[in-house]
N, C-alpha and C positions, 0 to 999 in steps of 0.2 A: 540551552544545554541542560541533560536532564542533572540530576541530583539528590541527591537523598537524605531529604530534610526534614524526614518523617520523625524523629524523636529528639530535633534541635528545640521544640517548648517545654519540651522536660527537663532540659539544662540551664533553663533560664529562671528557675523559680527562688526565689527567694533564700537566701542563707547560700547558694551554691555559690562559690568564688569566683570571682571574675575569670580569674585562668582555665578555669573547668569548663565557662562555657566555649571556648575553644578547641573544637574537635574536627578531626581530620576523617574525610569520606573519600572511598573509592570514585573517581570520575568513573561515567559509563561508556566517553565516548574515546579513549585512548588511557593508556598504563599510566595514570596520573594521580596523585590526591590533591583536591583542594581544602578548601576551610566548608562545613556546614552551617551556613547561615544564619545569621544570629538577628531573628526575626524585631527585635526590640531596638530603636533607636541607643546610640549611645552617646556619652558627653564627649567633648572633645579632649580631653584628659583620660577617658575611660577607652577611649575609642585606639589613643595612642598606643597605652597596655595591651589592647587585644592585639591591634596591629602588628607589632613588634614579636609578641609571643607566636602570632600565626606564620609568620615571617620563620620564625626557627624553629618551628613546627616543621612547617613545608621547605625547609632546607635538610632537614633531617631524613625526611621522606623520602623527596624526589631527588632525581640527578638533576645534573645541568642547571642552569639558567632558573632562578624561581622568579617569576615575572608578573609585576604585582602595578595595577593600573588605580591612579588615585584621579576620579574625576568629582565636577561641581562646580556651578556657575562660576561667573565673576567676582569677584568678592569675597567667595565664601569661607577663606583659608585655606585652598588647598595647597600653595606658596610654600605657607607659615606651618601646615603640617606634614610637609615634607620636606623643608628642612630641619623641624623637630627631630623628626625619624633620622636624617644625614647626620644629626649632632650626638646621637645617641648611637647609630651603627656609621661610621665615617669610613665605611669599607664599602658601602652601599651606593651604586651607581643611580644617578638621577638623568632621565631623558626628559625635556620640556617639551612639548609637542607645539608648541609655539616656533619654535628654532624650524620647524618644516611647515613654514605656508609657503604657499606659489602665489605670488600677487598675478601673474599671469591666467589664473584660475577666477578671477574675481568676476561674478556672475551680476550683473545689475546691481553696480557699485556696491553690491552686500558684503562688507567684511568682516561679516559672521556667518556666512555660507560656511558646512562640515564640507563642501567640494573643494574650501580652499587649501585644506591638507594635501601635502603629499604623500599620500599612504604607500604608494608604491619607492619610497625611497623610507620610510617606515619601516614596511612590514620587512624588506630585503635586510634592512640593519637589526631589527628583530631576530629574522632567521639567520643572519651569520653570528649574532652573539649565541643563541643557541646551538651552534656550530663549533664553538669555542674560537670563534675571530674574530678580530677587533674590527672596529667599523667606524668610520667617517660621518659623524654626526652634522651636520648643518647648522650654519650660525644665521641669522632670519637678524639683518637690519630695520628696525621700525620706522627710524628717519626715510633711510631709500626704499623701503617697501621694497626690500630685495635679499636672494640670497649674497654676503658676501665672502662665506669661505666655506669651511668645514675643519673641527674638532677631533681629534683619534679618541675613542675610548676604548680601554680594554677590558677583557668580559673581567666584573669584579672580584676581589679575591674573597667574599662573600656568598657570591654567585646569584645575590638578588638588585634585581633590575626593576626599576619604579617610574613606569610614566605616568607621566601627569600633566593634564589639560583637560578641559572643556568636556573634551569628547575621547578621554581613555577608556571610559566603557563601551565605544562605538560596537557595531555590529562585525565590524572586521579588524578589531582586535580580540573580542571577547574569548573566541575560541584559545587560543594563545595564553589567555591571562590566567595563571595558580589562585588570583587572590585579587577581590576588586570590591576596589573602599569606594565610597561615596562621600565628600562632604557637603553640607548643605548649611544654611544661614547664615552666619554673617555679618559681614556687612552687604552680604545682597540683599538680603530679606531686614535686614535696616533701614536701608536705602528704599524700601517698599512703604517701612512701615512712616519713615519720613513723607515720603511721599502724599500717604493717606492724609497722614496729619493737616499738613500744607491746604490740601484741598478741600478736608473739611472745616478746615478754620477760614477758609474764603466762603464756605457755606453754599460749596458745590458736593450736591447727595447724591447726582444721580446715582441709582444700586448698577447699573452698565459698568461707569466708570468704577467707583470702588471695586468690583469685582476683576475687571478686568487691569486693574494698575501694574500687576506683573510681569503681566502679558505685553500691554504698550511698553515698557521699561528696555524690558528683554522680550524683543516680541520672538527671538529665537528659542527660549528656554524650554517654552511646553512643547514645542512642535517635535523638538531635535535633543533636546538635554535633558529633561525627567523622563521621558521610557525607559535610557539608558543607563538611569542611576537607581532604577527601580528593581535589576539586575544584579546591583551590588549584595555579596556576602556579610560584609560590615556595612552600615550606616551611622556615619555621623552627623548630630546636629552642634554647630557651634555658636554658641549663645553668648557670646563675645559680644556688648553692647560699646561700641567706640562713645558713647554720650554718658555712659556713666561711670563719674569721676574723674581725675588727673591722676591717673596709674603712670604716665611718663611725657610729664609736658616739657617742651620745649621755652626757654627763658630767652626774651630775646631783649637786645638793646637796639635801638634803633638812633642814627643821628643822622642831621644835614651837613656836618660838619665833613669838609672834602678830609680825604687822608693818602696819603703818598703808597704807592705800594711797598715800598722800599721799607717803609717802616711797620706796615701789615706782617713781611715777610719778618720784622726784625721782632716781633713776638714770638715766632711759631721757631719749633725748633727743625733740622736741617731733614728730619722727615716727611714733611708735612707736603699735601699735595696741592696740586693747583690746576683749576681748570677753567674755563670758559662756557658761557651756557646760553641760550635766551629761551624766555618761556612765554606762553601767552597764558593769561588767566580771564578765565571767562567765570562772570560770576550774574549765576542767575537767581533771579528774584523769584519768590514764590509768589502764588496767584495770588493778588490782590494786598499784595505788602507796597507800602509805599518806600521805593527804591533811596530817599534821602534820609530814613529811619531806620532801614531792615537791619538786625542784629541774624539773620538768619540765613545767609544767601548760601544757596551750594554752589563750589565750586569746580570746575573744572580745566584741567592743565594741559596744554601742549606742548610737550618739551620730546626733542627730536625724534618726532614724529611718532610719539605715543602721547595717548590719549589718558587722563585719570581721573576719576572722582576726588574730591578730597571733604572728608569731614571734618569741622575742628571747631569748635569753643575757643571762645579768649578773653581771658579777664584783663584789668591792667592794674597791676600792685606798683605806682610809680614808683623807679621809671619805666620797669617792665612790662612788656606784653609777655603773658603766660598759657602758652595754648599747647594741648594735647590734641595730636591730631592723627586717623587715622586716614589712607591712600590705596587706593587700588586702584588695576587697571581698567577700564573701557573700551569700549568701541564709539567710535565716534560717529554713531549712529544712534548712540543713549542720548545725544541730544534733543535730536527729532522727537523721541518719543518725551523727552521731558517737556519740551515744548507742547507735544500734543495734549499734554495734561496740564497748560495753562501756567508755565513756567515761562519768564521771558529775559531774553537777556540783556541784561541792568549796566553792566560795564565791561570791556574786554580790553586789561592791561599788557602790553608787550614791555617785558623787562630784560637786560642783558645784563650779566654776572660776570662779574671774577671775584672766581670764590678760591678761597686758602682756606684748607683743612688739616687736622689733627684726630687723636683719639680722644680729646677734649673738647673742643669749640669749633668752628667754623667763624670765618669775618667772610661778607657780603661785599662789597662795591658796587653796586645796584644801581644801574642807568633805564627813569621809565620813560619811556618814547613821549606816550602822550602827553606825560604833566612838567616834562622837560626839566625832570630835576633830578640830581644823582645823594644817593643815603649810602649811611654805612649800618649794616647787620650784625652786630655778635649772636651768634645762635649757639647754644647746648643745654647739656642734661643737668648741672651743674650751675646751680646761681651766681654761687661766690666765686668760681672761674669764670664767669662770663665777665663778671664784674669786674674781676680784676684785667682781664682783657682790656676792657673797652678802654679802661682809667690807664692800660698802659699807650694807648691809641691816642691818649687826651680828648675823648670825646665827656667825660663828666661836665654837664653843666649844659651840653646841648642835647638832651634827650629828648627824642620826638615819642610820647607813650600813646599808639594810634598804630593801629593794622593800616595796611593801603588802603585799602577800602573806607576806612573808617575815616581817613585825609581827603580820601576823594569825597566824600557823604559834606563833610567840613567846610570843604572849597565848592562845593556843591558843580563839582564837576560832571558826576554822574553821567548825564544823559552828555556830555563831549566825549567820552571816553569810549570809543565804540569799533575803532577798527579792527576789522574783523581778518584775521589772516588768511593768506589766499588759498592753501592749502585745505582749509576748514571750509571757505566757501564752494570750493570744488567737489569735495568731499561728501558735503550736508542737501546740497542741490536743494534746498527746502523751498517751498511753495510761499508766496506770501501769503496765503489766506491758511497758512497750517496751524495755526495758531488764535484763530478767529472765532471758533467753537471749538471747546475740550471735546466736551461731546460728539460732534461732527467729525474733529479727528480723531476720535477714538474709532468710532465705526470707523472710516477712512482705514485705518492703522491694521485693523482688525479685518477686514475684506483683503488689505495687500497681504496679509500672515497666511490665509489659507491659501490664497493664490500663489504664493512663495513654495505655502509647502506641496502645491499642488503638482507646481512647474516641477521641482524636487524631483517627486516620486515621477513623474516622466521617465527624468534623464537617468532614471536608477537602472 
């Protein structure tokens, strides 16, 4: 799309105010103004202000629908800055482009194919909100890997419409979009840099793998994800480091002690909710950690049938475990490639919940398959409420201060603890020799990537 970005470096110089570098250019290719691009990375704080200003900029401008596409890997925030933006304009309509995949689209089990979009039930709810008609959004089950409803939304009394996914600055939304943000780092580009580390500390150089850690990670990202964010008018990077400090940890009590639900329920008050859960936690070892020592393991979660990273720290200030921890989503095909860079997997715990909540605490009742013993959780933000929790529960005096993992390392359960869910074995199809040379499967990884994107541009 052309644009006229010819005097957008002059408004980025030094002393000129943020709000200034926000200026509105004729489109060339229909009766529209966008934003002129603002060639300078910006903070993720700084990035919010432009956003929001170009947002009422380009409502003042145009008619209709201003349609504003927020994309960037995994990880990267764009979640967490768009609902920044929804908390600050709550008139403002949010489309997740997650809620339209077709698992029936799924091309050689890759469920990070850009074909597994439904664009064509997309772009149709696109053009009737620019119509001024409300439109049947799609609700995308991750447990069944299926559509199972659809949502009304009406065009916003705003008139700005925000998608956001992966791939909202695809090549067949772009035309469509007033305004298209980028976010970038992370916890993806964390999760890289963890990565590095791991592997250099195993005292694996080769310059292939270091360079290419990205790439195996997300081997979708270069192929399919940075051209299309190289396109954005805004750029943000978010330098959001989940490893430094306890900015919002989690206080948890832990006991063996059995406790009645009855009397879980008789702490919380008549609001509080309740549900049922089972997760599997996979926790992989970095290369060359010994698996009954590691203070280090990443983890990964299956809980109904989404996939997540989880970073977290954890001290213990008896009785407490005290961990800040941050979670995003995956594809469970970020496995394979962690594997391929010499990560392996150390324990895989199946645990099933009832859990009772509040706007204060949560309590656990935690049944783990493998080690065949049931705990109780206090978890919150709050120490002295948890505390007084637990003491109302009568668990004071049997405090277990020990993560799971850290019980299993203990009881030296470790290498027993391995069942691997069937869904993830179906899923992962992984080879046994994937894992045999980092380096071996990195070429490996790196040969399927262009072949992938090769098969791609075929079917285009």
């Amino acid at each position: 799309m052309d644009q006229d970005t010819s005097s957008a470096d002059s408004h980025q110089k030094r002393g000129v105010l943020l709000k200034d570098q926000v200026r509105l250019v004729k489109r060339k290719d229909c009766d529209r103004y966008e934003i002129a691009s603002i060639q300078d990375p910006l903070s993720f704080e700084k990035g919010f202000f432009v956003v929001i200003r170009a947002c009422q900029l380009l409502a003042q401008k145009n008619e209709g629908i201003i349609l504003v596409g927020v994309a960037g890997p995994s990880g990267a925030g764009k979640t967490v800055f768009t609902e920044k933006i929804l908390s600050f304009m709550p008139s403002v309509a949010v489309i997740s482009m997650d809620n339209y995949n077709d698992a029936s689209r799924i091309v050689d089990g890759n469920f990070d194919d850009p074909r597994l979009t439904d664009y064509d039930t997309l772009l149709q709810n696109v053009h009737d909100l620019k119509a001024g008609k409300q439109v049947q959004v799609p609700i995308y089950d991750f447990k069944s890997s299926s559509r199972t409803g659809y949502r009304t939304l009406e065009v916003p009394t705003s008139r700005i419409v925000i998608i956001e996914g992966i791939y909202a600055l695809s090549e067949r939304l772009r035309p469509l979009l007033d305004l298209r943000v980028s976010v970038t780092g992370g916890v993806h580009f964390d999760l890289v840099k963890r990565v590095l580390r791991d592997i250099q500390r195993a005292g694996q150089e080769p310059e292939e793998i270091i360079h290419q850690i990205s790439e195996t990670v997300y081997p979708m990202y270069k192929a399919f994800i940075e051209p299309d964010l190289q396109t954005a008018h805004i750029k943000i990077i978010n330098k959001f480091n989940p490893f430094t400090g306890f900015q919002s940890p989690t206080y948890i009590l832990k006991s063996t002690r059995m406790v009645t639900e009855d009397k879980v329920k008789a702490v919380f008050s008549e609001n509080h909710t309740e549900t049922k859960e089972q997760t599997y936690d996979i926790y992989l070892l970095p290369p060359g950690e010994d698996p009954e020592s590691c203070q280090s393991y990443l983890r990964m979660r299956n809980k109904d049938g989404k996939y997540s990273l989880m970073f977290e720290e954890w001290v213990t200030d008896n009785p407490f475990v005290i961990s800040p921890r941050i979670t995003f989503e995956v594809s469970v095909r970020l496995l394979g490639g962690l594997m391929a860079l010499g990560y392996t997997i150390a324990s895989i715990l199946k645990r099933s919940s009832h859990v009772f909540s509040d706007d204060r605490v949560s309590v656990k009742i935690d049944w783990l398959e493998q080690v065949n013993r049931h705990y109780v959780q206090v978890q919150g933000k709050d120490r002295l409420v948890v505390k007084d929790v637990a003491e109302q529960l009568g668990l004071e005096g049997s405090y277990v201060p020990r993560t799971y993992i850290e019980q299993i390392q203990l009881e030296k359960l470790v290498n027993e603890v391995m069942a691997l869910p069937e869904d993830l074995k179906t899923k992962l199809s992984l080879d046994e020799d994937l894992v045999s040379s980092p380096k071996e499967a990195l070429s490996r990884a790196s040969a399927d990537r262009v072949a992938m994107r090769n098969k791609h541009l075929k079917r285009l």
